[in-house]
N, C-alpha and C positions, 0 to 999 in steps of 0.2 A: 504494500500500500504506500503511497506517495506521501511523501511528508506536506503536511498542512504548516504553509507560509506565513507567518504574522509579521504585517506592520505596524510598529508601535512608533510612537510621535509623542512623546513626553522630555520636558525641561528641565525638570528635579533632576540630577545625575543619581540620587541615592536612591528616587523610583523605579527613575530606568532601568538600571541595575539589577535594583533585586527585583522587578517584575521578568527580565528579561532572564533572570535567571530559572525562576518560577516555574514560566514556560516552558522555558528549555528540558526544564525534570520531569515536563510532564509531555516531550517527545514535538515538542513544536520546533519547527525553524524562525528563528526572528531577526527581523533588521529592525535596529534602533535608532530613531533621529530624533537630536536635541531641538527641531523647528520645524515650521511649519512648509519653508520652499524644499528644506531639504526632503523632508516627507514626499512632498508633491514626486520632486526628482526622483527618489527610491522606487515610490509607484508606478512612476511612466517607465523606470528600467525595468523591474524584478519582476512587477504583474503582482503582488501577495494573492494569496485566499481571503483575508481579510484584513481589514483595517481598525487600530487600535489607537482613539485617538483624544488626548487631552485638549482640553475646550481652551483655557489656555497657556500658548505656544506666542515663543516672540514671531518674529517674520513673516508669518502668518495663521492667525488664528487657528483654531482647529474646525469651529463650523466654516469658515470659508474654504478649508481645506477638504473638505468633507463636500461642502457645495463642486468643488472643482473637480475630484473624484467622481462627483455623481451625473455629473456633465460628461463623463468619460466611461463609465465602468457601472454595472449594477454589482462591482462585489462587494462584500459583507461590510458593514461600518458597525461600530462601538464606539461610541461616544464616554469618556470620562470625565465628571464635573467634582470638583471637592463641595458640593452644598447640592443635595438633594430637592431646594427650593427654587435652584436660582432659575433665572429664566434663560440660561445656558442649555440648561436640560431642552425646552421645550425649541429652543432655536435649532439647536443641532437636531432634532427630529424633522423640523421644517426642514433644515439645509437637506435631505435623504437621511438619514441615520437610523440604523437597524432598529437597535436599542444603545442603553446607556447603562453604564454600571459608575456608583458614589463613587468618591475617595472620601476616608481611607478603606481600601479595601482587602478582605481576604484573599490570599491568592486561588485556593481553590474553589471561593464563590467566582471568580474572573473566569477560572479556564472552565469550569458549569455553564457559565453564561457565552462562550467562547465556543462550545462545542453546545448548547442548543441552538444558536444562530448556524454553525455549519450544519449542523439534523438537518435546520428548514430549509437552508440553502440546496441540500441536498439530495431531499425531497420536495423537491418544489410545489411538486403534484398535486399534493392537499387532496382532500375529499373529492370525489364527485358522485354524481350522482343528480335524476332531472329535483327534486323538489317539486314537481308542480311547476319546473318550465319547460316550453315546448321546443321541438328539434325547430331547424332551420325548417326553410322553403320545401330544402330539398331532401329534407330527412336524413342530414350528414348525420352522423352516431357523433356523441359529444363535443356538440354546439349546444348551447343553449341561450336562447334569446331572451331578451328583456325590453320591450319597444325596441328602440335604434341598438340596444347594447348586446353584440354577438361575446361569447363565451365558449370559446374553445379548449375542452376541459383534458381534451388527450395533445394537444401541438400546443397548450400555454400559451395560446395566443389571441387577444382580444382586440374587438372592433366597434366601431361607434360611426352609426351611418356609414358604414362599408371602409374607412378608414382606420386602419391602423393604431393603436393606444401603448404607447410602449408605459409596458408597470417593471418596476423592482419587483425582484421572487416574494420579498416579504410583503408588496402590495398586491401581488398574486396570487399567494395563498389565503387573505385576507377576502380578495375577491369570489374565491372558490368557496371559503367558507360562509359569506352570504348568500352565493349559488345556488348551495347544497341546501338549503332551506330560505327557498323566495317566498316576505312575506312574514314569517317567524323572527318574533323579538330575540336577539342575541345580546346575552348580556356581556359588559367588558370581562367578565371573569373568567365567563367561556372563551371568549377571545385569545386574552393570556393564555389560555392554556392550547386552546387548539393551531393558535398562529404562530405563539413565541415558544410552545413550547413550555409554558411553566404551570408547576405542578404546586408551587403554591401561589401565594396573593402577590399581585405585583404593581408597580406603580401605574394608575391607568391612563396618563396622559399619555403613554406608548399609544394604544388606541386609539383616543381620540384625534391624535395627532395624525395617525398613519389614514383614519377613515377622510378625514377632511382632504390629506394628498391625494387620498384616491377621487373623494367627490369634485375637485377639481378636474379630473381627467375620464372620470367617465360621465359626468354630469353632477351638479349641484343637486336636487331634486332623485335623483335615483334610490339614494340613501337615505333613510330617515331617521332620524334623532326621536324616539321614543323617553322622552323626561322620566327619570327612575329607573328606568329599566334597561336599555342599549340602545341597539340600530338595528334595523330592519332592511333588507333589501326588499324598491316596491316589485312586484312580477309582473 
């Protein structure tokens, strides 16, 4: 099996360090940069599996860095903020970002959180199954429509009025999972669990964050914001 690539982008030398070292124990390969252009640089050389990245980094931030990436690449981002409030967190989810893990952190909640986002990346596939929507026109096998929103649930590939919609894996399986039941309330917690992966409580503006990047792209109106309870795909 191929070794799993980590790019880490952190400015503390005594983080880097002993995160890099962390990793390393537990069979990853890592490239480390003190900044933010250098990151950039290491990325457009080396390609990682994923990206590991402090919010902030001098030279360039890490959500801009993270925006730049996602202008280029759908692979894996991690975002780290030392303040679980700040609005760091919810930016780098805006920039693409997978998820996010606090500082200061355990090293083996990191490489947990490290290897759920490779599972999903992994499995992109996510559920399928119709719900209650109907085939295409033409009775393709796993398409499923939604007014103008085609869902192609074996080629991962979606359309919006016969156009093209490019989603990140993690806004992919997110899509699949309101597929798979168009119509039925989904709460944030099932979400956590079935999109990111976690099996316990997690922080939920991951969600809301990742639903609104997607209502932007397959329609405002598609999704619905159910008060108390989650989001609904309409059918």
């Amino acid at each position: 099996m191929a070794e799993t690539h980590v790019l880490f982008v952190e400015d503390d030398d005594v983080i880097r360090e002993a995160t890099t070292l962390a990793l390393e124990r537990d069979g990853f390969v890592v490239t480390a940069m003190p900044d933010g252009l250098s990151g950039l640089e290491s990325f457009r050389a080396d390609r990682p599996d994923i990206a590991l990245l402090d919010v902030m980094v001098p030279g360039m931030d890490g959500v801009s860095l993270c925006r730049r990436i996602r202008d280029e690449s759908t692979v894996p981002v991690i975002m780290l903020s030392a303040r679980a409030d700040s609005i760091d967190v919810v930016l780098g989810l805006e920039a693409g970002a997978d998820d996010y893990v606090t500082k200061p952190f355990d090293g083996s909640v990191l490489v947990a959180r490290i290897r759920a986002v490779l599972r999903r990346f992994g499995h992109a596939g996510g559920p399928n199954g119709g719900g209650g929507a109907d085939e295409d026109a033409d009775g393709e096998r796993g398409v499923l429509t939604f007014g103008e929103l085609e869902v192609d649930t074996e080629g991962m590939e979606v359309r919006k009025a016969g156009a093209p919609v490019a989603l990140t894996p993690t806004e992919m399986r997110l899509l699949l999972e309101f597929s798979s039941a168009p119509g039925t309330v989904l709460s944030r917690d099932r979400l956590l669990e079935r999109v990111w992966d976690y099996d316990w409580g997690g922080d939920t503006r991951v969600v809301d964050v990742h639903v609104q990047r997607l209502r932007t792209k397959i329609g405002q109106d598609r999704i619905e914001t159910v008060r108390g309870f989650g989001y609904k795909l309409k059918a």
